[in-house]
N, C-alpha and C positions, 0 to 999 in steps of 0.2 A: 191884922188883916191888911191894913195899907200895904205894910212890909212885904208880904207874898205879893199884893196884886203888883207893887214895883217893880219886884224880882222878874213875875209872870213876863210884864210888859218888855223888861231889858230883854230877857232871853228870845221873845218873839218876834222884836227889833232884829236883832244878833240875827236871827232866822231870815227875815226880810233880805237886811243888808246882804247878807252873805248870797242870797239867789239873786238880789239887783245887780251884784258883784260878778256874778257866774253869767248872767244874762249880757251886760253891757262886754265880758270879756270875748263872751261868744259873739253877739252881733253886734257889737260899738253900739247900742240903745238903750237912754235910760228908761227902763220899766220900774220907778220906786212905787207910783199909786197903784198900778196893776198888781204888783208884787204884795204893797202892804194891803190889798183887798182879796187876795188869792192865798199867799201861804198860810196866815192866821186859819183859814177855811179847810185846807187841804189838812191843817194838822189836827185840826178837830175830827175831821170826817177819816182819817183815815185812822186813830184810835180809838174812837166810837164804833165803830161798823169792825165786829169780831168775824170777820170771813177768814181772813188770811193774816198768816202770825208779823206783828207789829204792821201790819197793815201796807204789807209793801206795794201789791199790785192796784191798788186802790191810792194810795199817793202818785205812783206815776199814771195811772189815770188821769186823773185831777191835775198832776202838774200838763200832759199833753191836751187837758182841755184849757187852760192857761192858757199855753204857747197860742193854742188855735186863738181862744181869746186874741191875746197881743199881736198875732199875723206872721209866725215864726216857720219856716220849715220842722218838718218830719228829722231833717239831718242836726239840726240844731236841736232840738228837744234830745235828739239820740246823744248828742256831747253833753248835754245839761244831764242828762240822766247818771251818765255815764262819770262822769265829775263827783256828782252828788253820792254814788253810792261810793266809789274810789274812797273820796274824805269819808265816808261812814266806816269802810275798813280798816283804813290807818288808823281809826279815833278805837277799834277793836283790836285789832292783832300788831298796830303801832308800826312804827319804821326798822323796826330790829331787823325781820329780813332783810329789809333791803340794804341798810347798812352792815350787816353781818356779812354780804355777799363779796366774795375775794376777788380780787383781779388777777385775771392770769399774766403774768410776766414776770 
């Protein structure tokens, strides 16, 4: 039981870090406490509430009630979104396209 709730914790960490990271790259600000009191929350509620498949309109929800939280623009949420779902493709369909893709010359 330890062992899981460890594991739980690293991955939700890894979770944190990686939106503090997305956060400060988009507005130089660090949001860690916002962050570690928000994502943990957003991943709860957005796999608990079966509306919409793996919960996606309901995480960017929740993450642009965040942003407002923190005091972010609309344009900034729009890049964090946009980042975030980017890395969720790649980690799906991988860089093979992109590296497959020929140069013409």
């Amino acid at each position: 039981m330890a062992l899981v709730l460890s594991i739980s914790f690293l991955i939700q960490l890894v979770m944190v870090l990686n939106s503090v990271g997305l956060i400060l790259g988009i507005t130089n600000r660090m949001c860690f406490w916002e962050c570690l009191a928000f994502i943990p929350l957003i991943e709860i509620a957005s796999m608990s509430v079966p509306l919409t498949p793996n919960g996606i309109g309901i995480r960017e929800a929740l993450t642009a009630l965040m942003f407002k939280y923190i005091g972010l623009s609309n344009e900034q949420l729009g890049v964090y979104i946009f980042i975030a779902l980017s890395a969720n493709l790649f980690r799906l369909v991988g860089l093979v396209p992109i590296f497959s893709m020929k140069k013409d010359a």
